[in-house]
C-alpha positions in Angstrom: -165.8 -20.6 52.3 -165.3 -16.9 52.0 -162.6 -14.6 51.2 -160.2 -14.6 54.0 -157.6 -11.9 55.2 -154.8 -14.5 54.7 -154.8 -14.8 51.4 -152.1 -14.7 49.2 -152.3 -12.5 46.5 -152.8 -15.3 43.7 -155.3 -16.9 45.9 -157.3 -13.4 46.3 -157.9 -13.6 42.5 -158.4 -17.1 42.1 -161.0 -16.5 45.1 -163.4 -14.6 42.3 -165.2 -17.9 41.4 -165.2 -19.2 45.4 -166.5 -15.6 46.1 -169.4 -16.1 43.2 -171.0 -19.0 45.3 -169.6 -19.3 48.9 -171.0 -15.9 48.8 -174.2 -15.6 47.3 -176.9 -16.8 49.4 -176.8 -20.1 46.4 -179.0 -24.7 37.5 -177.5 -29.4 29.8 -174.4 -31.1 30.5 -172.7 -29.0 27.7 -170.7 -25.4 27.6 -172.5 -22.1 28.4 -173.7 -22.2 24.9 -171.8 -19.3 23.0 -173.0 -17.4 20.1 -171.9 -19.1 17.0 -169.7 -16.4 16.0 -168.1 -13.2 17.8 -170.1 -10.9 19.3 -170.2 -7.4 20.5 -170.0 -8.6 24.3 -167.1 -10.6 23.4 -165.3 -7.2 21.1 -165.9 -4.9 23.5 -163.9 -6.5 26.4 -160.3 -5.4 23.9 -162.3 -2.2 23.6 -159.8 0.7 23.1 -162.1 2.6 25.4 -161.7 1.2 28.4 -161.4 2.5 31.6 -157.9 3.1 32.1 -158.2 3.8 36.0 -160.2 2.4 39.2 -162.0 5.7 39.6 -162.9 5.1 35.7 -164.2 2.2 36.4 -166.0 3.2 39.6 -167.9 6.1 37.4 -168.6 3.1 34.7 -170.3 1.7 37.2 -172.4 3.9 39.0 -174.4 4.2 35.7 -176.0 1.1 36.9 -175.8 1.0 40.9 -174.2 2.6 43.5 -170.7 2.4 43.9 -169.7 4.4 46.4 -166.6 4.9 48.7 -163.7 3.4 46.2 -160.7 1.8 48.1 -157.5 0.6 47.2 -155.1 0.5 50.2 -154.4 -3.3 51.4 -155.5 -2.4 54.9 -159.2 -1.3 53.4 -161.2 -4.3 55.4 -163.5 -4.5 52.3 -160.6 -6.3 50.6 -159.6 -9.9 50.7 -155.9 -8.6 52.4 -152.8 -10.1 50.4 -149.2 -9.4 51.6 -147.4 -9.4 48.0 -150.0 -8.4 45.4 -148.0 -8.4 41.8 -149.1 -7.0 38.8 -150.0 -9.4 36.1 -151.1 -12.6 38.4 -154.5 -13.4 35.9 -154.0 -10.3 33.9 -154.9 -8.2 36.5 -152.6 -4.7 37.5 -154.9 -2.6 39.8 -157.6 -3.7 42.7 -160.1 -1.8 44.5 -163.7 -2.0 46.0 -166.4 0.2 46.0 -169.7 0.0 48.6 -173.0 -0.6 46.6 -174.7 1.5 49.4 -178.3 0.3 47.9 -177.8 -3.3 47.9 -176.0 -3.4 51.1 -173.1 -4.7 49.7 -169.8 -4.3 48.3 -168.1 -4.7 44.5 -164.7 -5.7 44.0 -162.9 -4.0 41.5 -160.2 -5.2 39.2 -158.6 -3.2 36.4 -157.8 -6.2 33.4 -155.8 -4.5 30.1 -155.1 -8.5 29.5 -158.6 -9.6 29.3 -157.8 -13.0 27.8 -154.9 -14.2 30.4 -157.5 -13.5 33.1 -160.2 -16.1 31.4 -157.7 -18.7 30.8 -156.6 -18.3 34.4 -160.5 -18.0 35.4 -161.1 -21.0 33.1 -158.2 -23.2 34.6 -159.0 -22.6 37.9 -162.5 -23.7 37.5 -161.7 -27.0 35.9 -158.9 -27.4 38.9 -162.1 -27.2 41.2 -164.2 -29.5 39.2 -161.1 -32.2 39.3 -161.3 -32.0 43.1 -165.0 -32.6 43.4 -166.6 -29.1 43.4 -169.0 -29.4 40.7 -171.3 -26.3 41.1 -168.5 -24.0 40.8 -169.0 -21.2 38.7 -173.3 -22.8 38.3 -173.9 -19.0 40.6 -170.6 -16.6 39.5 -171.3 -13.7 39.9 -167.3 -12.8 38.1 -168.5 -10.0 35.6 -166.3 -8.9 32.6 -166.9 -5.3 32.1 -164.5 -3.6 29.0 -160.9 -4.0 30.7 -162.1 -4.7 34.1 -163.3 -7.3 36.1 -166.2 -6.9 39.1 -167.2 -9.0 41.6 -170.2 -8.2 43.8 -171.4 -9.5 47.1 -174.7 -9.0 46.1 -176.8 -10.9 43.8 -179.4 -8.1 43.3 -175.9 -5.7 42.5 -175.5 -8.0 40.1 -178.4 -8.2 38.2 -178.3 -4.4 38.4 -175.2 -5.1 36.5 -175.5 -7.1 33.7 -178.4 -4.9 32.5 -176.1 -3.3 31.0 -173.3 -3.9 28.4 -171.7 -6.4 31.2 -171.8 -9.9 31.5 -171.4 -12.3 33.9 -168.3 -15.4 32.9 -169.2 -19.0 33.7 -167.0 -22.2 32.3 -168.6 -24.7 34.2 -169.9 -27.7 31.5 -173.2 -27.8 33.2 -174.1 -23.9 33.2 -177.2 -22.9 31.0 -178.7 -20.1 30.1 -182.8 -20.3 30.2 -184.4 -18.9 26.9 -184.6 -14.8 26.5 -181.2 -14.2 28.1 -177.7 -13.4 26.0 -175.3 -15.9 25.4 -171.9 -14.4 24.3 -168.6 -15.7 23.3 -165.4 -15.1 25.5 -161.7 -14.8 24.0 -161.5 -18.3 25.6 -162.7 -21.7 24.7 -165.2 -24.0 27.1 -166.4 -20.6 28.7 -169.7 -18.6 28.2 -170.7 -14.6 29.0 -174.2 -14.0 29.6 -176.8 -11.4 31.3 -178.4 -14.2 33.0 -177.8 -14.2 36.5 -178.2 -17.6 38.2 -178.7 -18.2 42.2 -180.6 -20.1 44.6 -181.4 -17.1 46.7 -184.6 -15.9 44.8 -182.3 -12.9 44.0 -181.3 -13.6 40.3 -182.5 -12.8 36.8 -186.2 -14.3 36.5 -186.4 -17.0 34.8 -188.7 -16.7 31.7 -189.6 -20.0 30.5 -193.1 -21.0 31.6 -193.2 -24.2 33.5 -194.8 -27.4 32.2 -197.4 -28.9 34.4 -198.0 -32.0 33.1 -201.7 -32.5 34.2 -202.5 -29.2 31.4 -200.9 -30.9 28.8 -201.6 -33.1 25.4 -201.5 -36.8 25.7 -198.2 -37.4 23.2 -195.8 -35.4 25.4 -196.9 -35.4 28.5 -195.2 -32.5 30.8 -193.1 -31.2 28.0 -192.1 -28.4 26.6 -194.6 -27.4 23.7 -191.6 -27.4 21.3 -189.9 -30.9 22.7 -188.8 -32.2 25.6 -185.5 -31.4 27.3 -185.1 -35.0 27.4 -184.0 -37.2 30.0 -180.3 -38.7 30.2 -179.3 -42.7 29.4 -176.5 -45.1 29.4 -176.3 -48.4 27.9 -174.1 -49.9 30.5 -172.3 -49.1 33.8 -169.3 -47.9 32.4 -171.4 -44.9 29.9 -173.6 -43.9 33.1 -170.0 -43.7 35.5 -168.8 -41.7 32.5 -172.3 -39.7 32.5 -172.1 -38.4 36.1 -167.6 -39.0 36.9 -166.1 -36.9 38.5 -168.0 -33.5 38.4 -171.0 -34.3 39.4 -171.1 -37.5 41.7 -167.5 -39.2 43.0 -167.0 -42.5 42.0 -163.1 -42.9 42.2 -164.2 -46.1 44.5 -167.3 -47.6 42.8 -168.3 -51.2 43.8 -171.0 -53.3 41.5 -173.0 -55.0 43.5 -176.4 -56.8 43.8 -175.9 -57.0 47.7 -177.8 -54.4 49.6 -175.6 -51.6 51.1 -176.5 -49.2 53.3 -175.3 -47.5 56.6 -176.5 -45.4 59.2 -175.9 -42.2 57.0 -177.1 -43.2 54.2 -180.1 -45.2 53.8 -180.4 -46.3 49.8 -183.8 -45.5 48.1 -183.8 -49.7 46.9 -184.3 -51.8 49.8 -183.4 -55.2 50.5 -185.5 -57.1 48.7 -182.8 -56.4 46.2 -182.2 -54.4 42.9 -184.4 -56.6 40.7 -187.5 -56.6 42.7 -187.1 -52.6 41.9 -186.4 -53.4 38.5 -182.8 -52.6 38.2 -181.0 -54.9 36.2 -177.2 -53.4 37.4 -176.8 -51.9 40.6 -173.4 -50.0 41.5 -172.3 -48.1 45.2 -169.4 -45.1 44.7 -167.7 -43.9 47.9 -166.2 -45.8 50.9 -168.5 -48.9 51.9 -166.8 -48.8 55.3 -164.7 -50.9 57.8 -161.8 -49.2 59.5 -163.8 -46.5 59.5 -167.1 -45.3 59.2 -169.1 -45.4 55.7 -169.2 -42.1 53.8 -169.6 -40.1 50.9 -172.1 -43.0 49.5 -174.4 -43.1 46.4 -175.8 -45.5 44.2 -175.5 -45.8 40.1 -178.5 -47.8 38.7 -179.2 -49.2 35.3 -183.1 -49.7 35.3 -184.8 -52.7 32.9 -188.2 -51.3 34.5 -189.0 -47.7 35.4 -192.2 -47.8 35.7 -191.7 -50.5 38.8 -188.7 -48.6 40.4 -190.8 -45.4 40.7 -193.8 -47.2 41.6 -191.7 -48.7 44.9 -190.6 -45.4 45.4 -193.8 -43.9 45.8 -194.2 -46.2 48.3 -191.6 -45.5 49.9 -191.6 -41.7 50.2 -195.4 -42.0 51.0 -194.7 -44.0 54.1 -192.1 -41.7 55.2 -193.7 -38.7 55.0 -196.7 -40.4 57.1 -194.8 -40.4 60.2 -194.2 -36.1 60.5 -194.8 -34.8 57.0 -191.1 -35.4 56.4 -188.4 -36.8 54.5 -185.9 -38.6 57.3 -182.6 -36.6 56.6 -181.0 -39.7 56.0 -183.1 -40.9 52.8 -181.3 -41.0 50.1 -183.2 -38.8 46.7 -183.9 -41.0 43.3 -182.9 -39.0 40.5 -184.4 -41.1 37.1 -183.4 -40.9 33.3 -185.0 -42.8 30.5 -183.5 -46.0 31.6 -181.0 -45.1 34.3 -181.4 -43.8 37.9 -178.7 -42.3 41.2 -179.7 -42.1 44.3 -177.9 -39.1 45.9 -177.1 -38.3 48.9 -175.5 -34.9 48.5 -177.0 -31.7 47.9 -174.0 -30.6 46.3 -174.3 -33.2 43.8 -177.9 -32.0 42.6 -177.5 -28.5 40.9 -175.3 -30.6 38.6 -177.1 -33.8 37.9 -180.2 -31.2 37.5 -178.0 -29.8 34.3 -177.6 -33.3 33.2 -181.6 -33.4 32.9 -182.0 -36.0 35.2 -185.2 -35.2 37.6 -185.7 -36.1 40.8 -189.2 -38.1 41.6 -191.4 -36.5 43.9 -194.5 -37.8 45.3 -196.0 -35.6 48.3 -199.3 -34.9 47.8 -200.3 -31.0 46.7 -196.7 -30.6 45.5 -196.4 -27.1 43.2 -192.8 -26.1 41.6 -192.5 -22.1 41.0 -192.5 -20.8 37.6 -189.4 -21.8 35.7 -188.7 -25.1 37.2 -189.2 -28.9 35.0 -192.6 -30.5 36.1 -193.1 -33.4 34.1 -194.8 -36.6 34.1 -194.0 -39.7 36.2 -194.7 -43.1 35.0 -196.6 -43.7 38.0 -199.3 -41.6 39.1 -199.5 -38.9 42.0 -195.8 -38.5 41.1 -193.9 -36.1 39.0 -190.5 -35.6 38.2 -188.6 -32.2 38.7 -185.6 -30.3 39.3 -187.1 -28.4 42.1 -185.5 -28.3 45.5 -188.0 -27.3 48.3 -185.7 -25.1 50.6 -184.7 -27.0 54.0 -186.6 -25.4 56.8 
């Protein structure tokens, strides 16, 4: 979705965190990881200093991009167009946007003198999204708290151009992380993180500087892991822990049915065939989503407590191998085996990935030559020819 001219005024704002990923051009299951005490990013946003106009904040700006053009009327088509905009909905008393000329985009502008009602607000509204099933919302924000002001860019690039300054960019999704070498700063907020790293799927983002781990350069005892430990892979000891793991944020199972019966549909076509769950070695086998009936099967994925990895991947390999011997492809409708230790999904959403991916589970991947780019998890499958990674090849 993108901003719309419809909206109402306290949709506009609350359209900061859709606007940080339906816009961009789109990786721990814990909080953003603040500092352990206050810092200056977190001080400076009650800074006495602070721009006290738009125009202030336009010439703040344009120390670190272009920001050209400023406009505040309602009518100014580079605004999301609200009928009744009222001081004080999240904090915020003035609006504008200014054209980042370079980047070919635009920066909305909004003037904050209550910095900490506008990240409850952001932080409510993002947990109101995860509640109805968005999970990767706020995984790419681009929302950026500057010192009394809030800006929004279109632009990825603007903002990376940004944050390399004294501005940082607000996540409080549970499953946003900051790779090693970037800032992680305190807001006035609980559950919420500020950072200068910029995350995206476009290839637009802050570089990610942690070297990747190739698993066929590395030592016997930890195979494919980093040289100080492994990021570690999730588990559950039963059904109910692994529902808990993954419910509701990052894979629906309001309807989950246990199951050793094989359930598939012409949508979704399970990674475990029909010789059955413990021919795979998966000693509990559970479907989320609607098996069916009235109406068509949908929004299916599978919950599996594994006795025997090293036989579930090996089947796997199988399987993918024989698939991608027909065109080179993966049919659309093949379900993706994500693996822990001793637990595995298999997905069916794309949406669902980014956030199992923060979970550390990785997906196993067995076409032949397959390279991740730097900064991505390659490590070691328990069957060979494989790895396991949280690298997505883009769709062609």
């Amino acid at each position: 979705m993108r901003f719309k001219r419809t909206l109402t005024a306290t949709a506009a704002i609350a359209s900061l965190l859709t606007l940080a990923t339906a816009c961009e051009d789109p990786a721990k299951a814990t909080p953003p990881a603040p500092a352990p005490a206050a810092t200056a990013g977190a001080s400076a946003q009650a800074s006495p200093s602070a721009p006290a106009t738009l125009a202030e904040v336009q010439a703040y700006l344009q120390k670190f991009t272009s920001c050209e053009r400023l406009g505040t009327k309602p009518e100014d088509e580079r605004l999301p167009a609200t009928d009744d905009t009222k001081d004080g909905n999240w904090g915020v008393t003035e609006r504008g946007v200014c054209t980042d000329v370079k980047r070919h985009g635009d920066i909305l502008i909004y003037l904050v003198p209550d910095m900490k009602t506008f990240q409850q607000a952001y932080y409510d509204h993002t947990m109101k999204e995860l509640g109805a099933g968005n999970g990767s919302v706020g995984l790419f924000s681009r929302t950026i708290i500057g010192k009394g002001f809030v800006a929004v860019p279109t632009k990825t690039k603007t903002a990376v151009d940004l944050v390399a300054s004294d501005l940082r960019i607000i996540s409080c999704n549970p499953g946003f992380s900051v790779p090693a070498g970037y800032k992680r700063e305190k807001t006035l907020v609980d559950h919420c993180g500020l950072t200068d790293f910029v995350s995206s799927k476009d290839g637009d983002g802050s570089p990610n500087l942690e070297e990747p781990h190739d698993p066929s350069s590395e030592g016997p005892e930890k195979p494919g892991q980093p040289a100080t430990g492994s990021l570690g892979l999730p588990s559950a000891g039963s059904m109910a822990e692994l529902k808990k793991l993954v419910h509701p944020y990052y894979v629906d199972c309001t309807q989950i049915t246990v199951t050793d019966e094989h359930v598939q549909s012409i949508d979704y076509m399970p990674v475990v065939d029909r010789e059955g769950p413990y021919a795979w070695g998966v000693k509990e086998r559970a479907v989320c989503g609607q098996l069916g009936g009235a109406q068509r099967a949908h929004n299916l994925n599978w919950l599996d407590l594994v006795s025997d990895m090293k036989t579930l991947q090996t089947k796997a390999k199988a399987a993918q191998l024989a698939d991608l011997k027909d065109d080179g492809r993966i049919l659309l409708t093949q379900t993706k085996l994500l693996v822990g230790t001793n637990i595995a999904l298999e997905v069916n959403h794309e949406a669902n990935l980014n956030g199992l991916y923060q979970l550390q589970f990785l997906s196993l991947n067995c076409e032949p030559g397959f390279s991740a780019p730097a900064g991505y998890r390659v490590e070691r499958a328990q069957v060979d020819g494989c790895v396991l990674t949280n690298f997505e090849r883009p769709k062609s």
